[in-house]
PDB file with one MODEL, atoms N, CA, C and O in Angstrom:
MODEL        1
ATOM      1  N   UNK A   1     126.408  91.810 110.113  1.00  0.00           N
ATOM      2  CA  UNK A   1     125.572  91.682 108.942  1.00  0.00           C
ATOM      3  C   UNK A   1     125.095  93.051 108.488  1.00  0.00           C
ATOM      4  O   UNK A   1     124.551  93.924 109.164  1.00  0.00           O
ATOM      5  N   UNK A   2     125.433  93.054 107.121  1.00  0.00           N
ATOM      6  CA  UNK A   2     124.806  94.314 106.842  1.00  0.00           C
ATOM      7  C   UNK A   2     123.080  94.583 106.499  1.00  0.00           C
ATOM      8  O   UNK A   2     122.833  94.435 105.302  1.00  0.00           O
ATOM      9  N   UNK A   3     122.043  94.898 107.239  1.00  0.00           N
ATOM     10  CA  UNK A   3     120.948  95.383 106.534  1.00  0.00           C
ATOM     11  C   UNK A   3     120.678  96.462 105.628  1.00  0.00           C
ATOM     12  O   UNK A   3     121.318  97.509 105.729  1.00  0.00           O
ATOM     13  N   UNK A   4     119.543  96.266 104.505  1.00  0.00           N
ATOM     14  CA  UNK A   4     119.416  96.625 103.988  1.00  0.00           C
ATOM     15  C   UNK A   4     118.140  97.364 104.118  1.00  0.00           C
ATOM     16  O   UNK A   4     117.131  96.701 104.358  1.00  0.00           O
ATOM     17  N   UNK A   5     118.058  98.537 104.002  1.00  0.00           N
ATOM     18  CA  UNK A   5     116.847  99.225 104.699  1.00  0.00           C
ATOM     19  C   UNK A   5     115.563  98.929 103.845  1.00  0.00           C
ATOM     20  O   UNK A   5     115.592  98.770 102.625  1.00  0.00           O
ATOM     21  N   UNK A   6     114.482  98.876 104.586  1.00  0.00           N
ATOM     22  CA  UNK A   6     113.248  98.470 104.135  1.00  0.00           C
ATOM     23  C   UNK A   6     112.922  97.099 103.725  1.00  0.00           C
ATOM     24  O   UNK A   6     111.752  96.718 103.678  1.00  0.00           O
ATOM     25  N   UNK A   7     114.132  96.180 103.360  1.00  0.00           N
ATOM     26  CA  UNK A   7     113.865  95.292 102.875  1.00  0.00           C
ATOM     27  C   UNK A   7     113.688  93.973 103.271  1.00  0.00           C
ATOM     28  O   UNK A   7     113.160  93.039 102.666  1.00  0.00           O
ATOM     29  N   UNK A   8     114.457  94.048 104.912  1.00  0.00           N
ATOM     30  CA  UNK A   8     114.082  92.920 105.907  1.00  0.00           C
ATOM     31  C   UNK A   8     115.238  91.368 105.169  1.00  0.00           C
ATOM     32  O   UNK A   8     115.036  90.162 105.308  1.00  0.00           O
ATOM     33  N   UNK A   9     116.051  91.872 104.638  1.00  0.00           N
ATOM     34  CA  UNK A   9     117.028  91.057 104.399  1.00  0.00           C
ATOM     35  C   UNK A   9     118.698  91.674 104.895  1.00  0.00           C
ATOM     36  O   UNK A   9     119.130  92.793 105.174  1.00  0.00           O
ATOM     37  N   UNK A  10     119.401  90.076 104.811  1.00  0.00           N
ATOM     38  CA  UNK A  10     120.616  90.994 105.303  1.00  0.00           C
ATOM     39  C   UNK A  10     121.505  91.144 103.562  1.00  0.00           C
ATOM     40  O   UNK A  10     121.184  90.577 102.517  1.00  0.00           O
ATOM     41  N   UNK A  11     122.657  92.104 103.807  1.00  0.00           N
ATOM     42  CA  UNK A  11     123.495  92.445 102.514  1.00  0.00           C
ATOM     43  C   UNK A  11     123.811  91.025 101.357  1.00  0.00           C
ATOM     44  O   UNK A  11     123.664  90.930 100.139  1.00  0.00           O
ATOM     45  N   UNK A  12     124.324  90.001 102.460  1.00  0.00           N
ATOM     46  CA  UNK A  12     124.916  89.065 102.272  1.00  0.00           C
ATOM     47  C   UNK A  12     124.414  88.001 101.575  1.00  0.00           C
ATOM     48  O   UNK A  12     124.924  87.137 100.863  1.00  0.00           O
ATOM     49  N   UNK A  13     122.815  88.361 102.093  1.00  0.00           N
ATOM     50  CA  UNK A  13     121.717  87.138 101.203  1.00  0.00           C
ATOM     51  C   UNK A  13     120.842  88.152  99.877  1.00  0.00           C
ATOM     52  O   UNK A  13     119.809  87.844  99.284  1.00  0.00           O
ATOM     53  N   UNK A  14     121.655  89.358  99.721  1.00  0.00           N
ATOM     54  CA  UNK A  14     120.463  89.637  98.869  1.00  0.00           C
ATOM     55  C   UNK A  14     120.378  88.504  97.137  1.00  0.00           C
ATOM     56  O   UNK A  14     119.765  89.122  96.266  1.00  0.00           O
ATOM     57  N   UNK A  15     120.642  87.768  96.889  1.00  0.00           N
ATOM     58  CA  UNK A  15     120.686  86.507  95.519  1.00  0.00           C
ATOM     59  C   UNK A  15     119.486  85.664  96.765  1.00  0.00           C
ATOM     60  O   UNK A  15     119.665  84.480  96.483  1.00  0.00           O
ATOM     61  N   UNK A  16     118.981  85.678  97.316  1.00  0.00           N
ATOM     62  CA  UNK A  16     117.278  85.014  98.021  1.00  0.00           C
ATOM     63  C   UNK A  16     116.552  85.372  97.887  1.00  0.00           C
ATOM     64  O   UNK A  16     115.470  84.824  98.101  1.00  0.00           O
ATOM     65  N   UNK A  17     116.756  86.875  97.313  1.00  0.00           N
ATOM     66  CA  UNK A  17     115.312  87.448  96.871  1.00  0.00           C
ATOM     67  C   UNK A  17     114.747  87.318  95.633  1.00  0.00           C
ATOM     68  O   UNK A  17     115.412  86.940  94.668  1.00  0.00           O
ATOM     69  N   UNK A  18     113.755  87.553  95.574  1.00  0.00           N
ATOM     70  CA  UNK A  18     112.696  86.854  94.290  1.00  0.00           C
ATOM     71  C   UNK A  18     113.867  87.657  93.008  1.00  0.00           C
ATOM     72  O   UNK A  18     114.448  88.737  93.119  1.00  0.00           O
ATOM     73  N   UNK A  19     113.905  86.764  91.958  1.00  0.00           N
ATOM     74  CA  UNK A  19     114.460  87.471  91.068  1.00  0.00           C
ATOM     75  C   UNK A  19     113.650  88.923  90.322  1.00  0.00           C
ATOM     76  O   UNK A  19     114.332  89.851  89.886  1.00  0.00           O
ATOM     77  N   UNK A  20     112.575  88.930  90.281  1.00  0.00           N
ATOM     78  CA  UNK A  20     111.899  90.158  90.159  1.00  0.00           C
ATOM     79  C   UNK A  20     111.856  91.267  91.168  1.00  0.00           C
ATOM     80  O   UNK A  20     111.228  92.325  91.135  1.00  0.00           O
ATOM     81  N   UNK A  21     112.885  90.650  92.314  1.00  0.00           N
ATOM     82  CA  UNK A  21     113.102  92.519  93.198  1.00  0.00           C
ATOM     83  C   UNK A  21     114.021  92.835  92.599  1.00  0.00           C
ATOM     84  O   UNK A  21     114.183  93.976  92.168  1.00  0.00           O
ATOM     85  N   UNK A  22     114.946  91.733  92.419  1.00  0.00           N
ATOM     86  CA  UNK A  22     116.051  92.047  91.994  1.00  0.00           C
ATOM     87  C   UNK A  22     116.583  93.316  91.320  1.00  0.00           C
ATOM     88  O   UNK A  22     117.292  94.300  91.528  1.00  0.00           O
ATOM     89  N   UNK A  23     115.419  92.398  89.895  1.00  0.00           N
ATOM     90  CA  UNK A  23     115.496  93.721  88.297  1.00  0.00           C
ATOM     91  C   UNK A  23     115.072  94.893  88.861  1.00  0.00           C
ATOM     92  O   UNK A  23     115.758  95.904  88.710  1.00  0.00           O
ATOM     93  N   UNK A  24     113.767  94.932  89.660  1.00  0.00           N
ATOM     94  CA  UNK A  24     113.683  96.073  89.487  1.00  0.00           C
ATOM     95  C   UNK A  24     114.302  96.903  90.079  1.00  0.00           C
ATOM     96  O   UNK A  24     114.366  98.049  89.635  1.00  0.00           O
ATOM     97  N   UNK A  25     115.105  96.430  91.589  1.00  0.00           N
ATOM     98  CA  UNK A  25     116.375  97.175  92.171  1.00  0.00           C
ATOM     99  C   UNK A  25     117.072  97.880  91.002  1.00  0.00           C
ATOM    100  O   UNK A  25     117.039  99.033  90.573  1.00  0.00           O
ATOM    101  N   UNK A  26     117.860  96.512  90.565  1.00  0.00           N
ATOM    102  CA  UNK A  26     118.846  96.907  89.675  1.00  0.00           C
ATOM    103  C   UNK A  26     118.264  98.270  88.561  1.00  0.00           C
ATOM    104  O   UNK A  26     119.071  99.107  88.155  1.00  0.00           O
ATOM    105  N   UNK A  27     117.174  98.305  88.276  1.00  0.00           N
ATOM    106  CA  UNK A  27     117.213  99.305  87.544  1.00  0.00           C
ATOM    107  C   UNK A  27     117.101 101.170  88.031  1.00  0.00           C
ATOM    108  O   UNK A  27     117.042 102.220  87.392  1.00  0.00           O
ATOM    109  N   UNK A  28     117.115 100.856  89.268  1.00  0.00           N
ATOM    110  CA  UNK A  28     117.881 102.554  89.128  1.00  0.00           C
ATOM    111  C   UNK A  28     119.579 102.622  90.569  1.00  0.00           C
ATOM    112  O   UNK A  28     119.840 102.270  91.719  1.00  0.00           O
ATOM    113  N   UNK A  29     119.989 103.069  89.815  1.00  0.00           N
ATOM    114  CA  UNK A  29     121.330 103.635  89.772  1.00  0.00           C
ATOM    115  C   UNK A  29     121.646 104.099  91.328  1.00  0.00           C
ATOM    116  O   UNK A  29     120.960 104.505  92.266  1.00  0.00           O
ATOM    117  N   UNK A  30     123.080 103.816  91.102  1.00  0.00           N
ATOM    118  CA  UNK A  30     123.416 103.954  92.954  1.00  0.00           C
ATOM    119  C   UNK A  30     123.328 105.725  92.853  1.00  0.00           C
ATOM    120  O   UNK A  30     123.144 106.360  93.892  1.00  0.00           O
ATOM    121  N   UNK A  31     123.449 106.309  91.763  1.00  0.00           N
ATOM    122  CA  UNK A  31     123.157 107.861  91.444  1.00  0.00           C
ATOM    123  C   UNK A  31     122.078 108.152  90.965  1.00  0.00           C
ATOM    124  O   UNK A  31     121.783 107.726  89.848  1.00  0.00           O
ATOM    125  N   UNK A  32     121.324 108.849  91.595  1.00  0.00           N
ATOM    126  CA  UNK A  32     119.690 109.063  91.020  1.00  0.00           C
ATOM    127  C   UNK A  32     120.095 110.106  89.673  1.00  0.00           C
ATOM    128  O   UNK A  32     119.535 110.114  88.576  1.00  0.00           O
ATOM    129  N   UNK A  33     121.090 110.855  90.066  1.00  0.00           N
ATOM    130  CA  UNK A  33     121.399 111.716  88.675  1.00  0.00           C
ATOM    131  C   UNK A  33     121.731 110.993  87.301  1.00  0.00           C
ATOM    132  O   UNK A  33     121.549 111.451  86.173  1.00  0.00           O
ATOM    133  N   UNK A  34     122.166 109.975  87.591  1.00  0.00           N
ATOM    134  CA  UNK A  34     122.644 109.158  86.178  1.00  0.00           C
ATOM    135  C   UNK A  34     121.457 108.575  85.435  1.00  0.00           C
ATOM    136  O   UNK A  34     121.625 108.127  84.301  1.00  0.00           O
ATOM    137  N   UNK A  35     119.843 108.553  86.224  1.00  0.00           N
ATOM    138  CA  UNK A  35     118.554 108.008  85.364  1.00  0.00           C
ATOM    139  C   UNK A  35     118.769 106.631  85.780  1.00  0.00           C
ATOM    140  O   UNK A  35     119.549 106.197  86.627  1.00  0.00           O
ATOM    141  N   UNK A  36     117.617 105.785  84.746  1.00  0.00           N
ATOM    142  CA  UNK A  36     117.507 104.773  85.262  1.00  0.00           C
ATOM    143  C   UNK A  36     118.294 104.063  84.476  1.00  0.00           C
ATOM    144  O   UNK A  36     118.894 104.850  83.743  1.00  0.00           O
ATOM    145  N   UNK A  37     118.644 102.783  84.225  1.00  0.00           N
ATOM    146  CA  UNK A  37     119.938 101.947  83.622  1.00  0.00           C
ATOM    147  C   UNK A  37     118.955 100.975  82.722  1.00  0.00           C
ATOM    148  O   UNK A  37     118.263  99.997  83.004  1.00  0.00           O
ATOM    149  N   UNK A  38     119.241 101.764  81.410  1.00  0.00           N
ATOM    150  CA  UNK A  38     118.438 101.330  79.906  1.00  0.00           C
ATOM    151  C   UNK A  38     118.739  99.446  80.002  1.00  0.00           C
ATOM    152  O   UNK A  38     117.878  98.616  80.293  1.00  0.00           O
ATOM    153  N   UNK A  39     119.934  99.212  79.724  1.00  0.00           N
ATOM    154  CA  UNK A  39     120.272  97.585  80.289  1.00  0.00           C
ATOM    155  C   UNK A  39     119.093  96.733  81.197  1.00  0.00           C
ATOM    156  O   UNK A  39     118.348  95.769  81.020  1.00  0.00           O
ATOM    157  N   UNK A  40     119.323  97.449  81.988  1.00  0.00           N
ATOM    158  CA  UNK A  40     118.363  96.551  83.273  1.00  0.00           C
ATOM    159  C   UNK A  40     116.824  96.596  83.433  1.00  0.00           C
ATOM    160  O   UNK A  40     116.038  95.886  84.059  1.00  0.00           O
ATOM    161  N   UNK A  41     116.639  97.949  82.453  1.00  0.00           N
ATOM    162  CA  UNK A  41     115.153  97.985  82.271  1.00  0.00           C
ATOM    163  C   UNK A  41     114.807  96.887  81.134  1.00  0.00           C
ATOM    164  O   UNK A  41     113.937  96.034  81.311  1.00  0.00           O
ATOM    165  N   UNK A  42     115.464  96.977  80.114  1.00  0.00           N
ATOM    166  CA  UNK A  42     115.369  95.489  79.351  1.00  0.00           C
ATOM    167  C   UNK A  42     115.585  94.131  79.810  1.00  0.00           C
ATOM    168  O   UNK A  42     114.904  93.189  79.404  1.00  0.00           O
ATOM    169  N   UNK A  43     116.279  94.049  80.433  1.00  0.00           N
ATOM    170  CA  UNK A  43     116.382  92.356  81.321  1.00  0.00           C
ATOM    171  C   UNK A  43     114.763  92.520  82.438  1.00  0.00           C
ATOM    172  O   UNK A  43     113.862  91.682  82.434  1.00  0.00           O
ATOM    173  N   UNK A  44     114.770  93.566  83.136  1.00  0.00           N
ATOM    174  CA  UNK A  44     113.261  93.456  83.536  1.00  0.00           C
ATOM    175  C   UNK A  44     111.657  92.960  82.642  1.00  0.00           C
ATOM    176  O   UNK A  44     110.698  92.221  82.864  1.00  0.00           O
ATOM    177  N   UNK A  45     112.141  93.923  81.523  1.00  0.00           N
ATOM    178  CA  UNK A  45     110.907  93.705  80.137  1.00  0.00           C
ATOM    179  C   UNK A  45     111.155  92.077  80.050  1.00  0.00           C
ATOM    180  O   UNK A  45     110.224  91.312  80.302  1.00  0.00           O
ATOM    181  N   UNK A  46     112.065  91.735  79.791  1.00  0.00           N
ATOM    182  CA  UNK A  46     112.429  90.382  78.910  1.00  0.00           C
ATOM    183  C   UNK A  46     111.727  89.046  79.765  1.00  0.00           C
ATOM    184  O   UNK A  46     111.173  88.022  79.365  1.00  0.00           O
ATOM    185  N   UNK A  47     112.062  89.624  81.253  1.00  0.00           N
ATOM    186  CA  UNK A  47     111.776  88.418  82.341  1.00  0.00           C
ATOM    187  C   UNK A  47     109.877  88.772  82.598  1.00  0.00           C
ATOM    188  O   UNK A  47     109.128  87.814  82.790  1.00  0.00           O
ATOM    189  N   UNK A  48     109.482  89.795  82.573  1.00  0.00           N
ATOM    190  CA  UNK A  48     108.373  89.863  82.609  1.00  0.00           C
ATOM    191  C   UNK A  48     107.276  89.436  81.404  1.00  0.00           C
ATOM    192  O   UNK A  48     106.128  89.036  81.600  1.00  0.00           O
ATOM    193  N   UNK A  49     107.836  89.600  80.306  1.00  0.00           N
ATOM    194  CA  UNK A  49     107.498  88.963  78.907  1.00  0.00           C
ATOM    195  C   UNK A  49     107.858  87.205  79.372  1.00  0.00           C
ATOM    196  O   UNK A  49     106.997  86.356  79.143  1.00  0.00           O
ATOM    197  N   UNK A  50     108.793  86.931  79.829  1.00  0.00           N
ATOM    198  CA  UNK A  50     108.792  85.365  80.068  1.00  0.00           C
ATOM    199  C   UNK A  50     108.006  84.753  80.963  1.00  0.00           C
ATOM    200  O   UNK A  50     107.471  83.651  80.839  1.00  0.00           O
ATOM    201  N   UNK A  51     107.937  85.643  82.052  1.00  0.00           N
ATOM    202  CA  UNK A  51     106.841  85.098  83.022  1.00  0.00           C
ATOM    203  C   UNK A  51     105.718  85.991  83.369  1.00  0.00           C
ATOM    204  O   UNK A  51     105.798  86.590  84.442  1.00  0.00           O
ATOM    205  N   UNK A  52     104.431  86.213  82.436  1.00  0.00           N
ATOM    206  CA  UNK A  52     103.613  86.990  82.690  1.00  0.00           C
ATOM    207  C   UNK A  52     102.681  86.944  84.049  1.00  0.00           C
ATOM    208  O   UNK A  52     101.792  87.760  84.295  1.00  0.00           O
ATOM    209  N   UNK A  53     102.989  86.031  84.733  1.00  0.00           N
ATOM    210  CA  UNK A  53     102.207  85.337  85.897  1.00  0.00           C
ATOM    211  C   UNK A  53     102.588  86.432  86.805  1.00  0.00           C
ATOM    212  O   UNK A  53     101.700  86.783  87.581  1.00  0.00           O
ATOM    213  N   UNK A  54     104.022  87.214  86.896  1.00  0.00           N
ATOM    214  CA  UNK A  54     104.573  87.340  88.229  1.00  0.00           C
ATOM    215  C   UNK A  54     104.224  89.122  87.446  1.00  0.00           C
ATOM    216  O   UNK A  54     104.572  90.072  88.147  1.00  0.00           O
ATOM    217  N   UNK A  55     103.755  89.349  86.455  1.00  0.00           N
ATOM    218  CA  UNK A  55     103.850  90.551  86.455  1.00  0.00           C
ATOM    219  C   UNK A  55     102.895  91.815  87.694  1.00  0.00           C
ATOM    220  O   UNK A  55     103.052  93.023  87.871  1.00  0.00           O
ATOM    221  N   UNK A  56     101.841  90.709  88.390  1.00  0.00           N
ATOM    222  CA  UNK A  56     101.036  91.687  89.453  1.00  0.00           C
ATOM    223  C   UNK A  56     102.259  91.854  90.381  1.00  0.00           C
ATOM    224  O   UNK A  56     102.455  92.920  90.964  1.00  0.00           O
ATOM    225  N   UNK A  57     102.939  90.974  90.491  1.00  0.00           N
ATOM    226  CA  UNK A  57     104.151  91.128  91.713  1.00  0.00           C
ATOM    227  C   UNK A  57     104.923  92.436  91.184  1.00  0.00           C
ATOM    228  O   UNK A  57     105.058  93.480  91.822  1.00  0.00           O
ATOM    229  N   UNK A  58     105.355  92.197  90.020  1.00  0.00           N
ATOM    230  CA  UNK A  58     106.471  93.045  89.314  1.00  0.00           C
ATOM    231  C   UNK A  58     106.321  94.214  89.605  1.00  0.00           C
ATOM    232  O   UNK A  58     107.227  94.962  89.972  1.00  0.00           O
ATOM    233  N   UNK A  59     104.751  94.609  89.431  1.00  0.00           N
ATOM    234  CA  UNK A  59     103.922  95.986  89.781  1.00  0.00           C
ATOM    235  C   UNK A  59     104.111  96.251  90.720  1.00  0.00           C
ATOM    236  O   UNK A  59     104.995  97.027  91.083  1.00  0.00           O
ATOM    237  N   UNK A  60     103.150  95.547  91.557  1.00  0.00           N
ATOM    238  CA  UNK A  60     103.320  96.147  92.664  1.00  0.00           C
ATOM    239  C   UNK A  60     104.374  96.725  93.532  1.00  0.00           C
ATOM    240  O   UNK A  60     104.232  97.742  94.211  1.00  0.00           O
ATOM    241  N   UNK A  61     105.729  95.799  93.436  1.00  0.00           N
ATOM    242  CA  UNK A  61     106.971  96.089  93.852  1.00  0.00           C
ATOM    243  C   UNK A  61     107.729  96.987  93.411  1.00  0.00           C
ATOM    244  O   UNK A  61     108.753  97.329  94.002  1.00  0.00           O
ATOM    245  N   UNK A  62     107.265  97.575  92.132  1.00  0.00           N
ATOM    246  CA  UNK A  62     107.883  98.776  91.097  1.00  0.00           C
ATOM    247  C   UNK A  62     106.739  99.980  91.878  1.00  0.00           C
ATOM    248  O   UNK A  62     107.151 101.081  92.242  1.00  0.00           O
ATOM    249  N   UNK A  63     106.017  99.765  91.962  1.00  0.00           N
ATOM    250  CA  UNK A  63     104.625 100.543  92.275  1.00  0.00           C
ATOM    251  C   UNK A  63     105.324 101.423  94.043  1.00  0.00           C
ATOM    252  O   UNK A  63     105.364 102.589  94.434  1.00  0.00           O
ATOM    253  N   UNK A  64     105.785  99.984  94.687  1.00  0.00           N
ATOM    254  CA  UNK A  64     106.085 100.400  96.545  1.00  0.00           C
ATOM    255  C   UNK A  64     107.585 101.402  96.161  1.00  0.00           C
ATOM    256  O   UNK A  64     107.677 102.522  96.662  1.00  0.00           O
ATOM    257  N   UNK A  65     108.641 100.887  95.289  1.00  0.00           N
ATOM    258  CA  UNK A  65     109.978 101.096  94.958  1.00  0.00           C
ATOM    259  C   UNK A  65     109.377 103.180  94.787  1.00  0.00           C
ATOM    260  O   UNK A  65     109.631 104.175  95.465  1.00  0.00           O
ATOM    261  N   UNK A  66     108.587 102.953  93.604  1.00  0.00           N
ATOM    262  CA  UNK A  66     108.085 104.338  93.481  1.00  0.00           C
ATOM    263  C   UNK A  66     108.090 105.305  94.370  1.00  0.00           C
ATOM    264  O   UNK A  66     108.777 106.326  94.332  1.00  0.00           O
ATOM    265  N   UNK A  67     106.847 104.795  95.676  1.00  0.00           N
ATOM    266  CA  UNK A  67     106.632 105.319  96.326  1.00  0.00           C
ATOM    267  C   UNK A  67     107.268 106.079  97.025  1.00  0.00           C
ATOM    268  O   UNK A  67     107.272 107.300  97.182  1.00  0.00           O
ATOM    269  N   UNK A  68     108.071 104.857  97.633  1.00  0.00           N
ATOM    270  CA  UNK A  68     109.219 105.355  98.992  1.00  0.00           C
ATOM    271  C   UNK A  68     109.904 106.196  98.408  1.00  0.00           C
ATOM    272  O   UNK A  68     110.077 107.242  99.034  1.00  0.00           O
ATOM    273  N   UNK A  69     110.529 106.085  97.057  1.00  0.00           N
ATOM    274  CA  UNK A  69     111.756 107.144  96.187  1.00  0.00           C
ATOM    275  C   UNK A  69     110.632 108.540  96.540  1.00  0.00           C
ATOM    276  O   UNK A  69     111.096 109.299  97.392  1.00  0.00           O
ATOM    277  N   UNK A  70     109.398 108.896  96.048  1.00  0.00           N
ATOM    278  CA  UNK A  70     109.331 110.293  96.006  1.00  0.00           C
ATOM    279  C   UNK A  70     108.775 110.514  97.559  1.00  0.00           C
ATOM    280  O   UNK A  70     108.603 111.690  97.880  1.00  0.00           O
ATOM    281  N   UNK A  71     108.531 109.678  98.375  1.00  0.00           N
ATOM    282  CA  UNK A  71     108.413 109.758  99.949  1.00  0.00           C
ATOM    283  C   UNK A  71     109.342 110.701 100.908  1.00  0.00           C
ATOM    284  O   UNK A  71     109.132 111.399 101.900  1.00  0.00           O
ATOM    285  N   UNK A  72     110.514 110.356 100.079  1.00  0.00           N
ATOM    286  CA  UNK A  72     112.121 110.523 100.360  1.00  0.00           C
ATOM    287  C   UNK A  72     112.708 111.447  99.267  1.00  0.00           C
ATOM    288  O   UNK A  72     113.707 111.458  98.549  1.00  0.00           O
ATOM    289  N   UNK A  73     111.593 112.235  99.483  1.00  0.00           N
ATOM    290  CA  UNK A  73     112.312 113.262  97.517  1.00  0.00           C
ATOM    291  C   UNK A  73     113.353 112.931  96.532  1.00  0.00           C
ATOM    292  O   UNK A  73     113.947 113.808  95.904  1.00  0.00           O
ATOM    293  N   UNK A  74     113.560 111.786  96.405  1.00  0.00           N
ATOM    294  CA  UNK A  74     114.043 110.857  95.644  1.00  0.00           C
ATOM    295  C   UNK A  74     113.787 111.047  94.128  1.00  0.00           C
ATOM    296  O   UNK A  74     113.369 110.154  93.390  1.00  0.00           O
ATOM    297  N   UNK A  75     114.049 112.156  93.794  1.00  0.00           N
ATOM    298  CA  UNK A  75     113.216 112.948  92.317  1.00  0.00           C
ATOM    299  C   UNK A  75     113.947 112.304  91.140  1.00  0.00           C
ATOM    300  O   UNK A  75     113.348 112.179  90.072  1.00  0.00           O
ATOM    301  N   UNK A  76     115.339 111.847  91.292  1.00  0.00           N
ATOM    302  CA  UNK A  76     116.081 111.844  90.231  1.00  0.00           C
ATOM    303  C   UNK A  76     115.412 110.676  89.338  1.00  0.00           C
ATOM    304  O   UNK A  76     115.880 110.399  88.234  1.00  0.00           O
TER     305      UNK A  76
ENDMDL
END
């Protein structure tokens, strides 16, 4: 099984995770040089505009995602 670091899931199940890790995974790039992926930041907006309930989650999980990236000089 492949793990996935930090995230306490294996490769294989990541479609179990809340659809809001998802987006915000998806929105930066297996290349930190390429920026973040304009696409996926809009499917994030769109789902957070649909479900304003989950937006403290959304945060916060964009908020931890943050972190660890400049933890890990993760600048791009």
């Amino acid at each position: 099984m492949l793990h996935v670091a930090g995230a306490g899931v294996c490769g294989c199940c990541g479609a179990l995770r809340p659809r809001y890790k998802r987006l915000v995974d998806n929105i930066f790039p297996e290349d930190p040089e390429d920026g973040l992926v304009k696409t996926n930041m809009e499917k994030l907006t769109f789902y957070a505009l649909s479900a304003p309930e989950k937006l403290d989650r959304i945060g916060a999980y964009l908020s931890e995602r943050l972190i660890r990236d400049v933890s890990r000089h993760r600048y791009g």
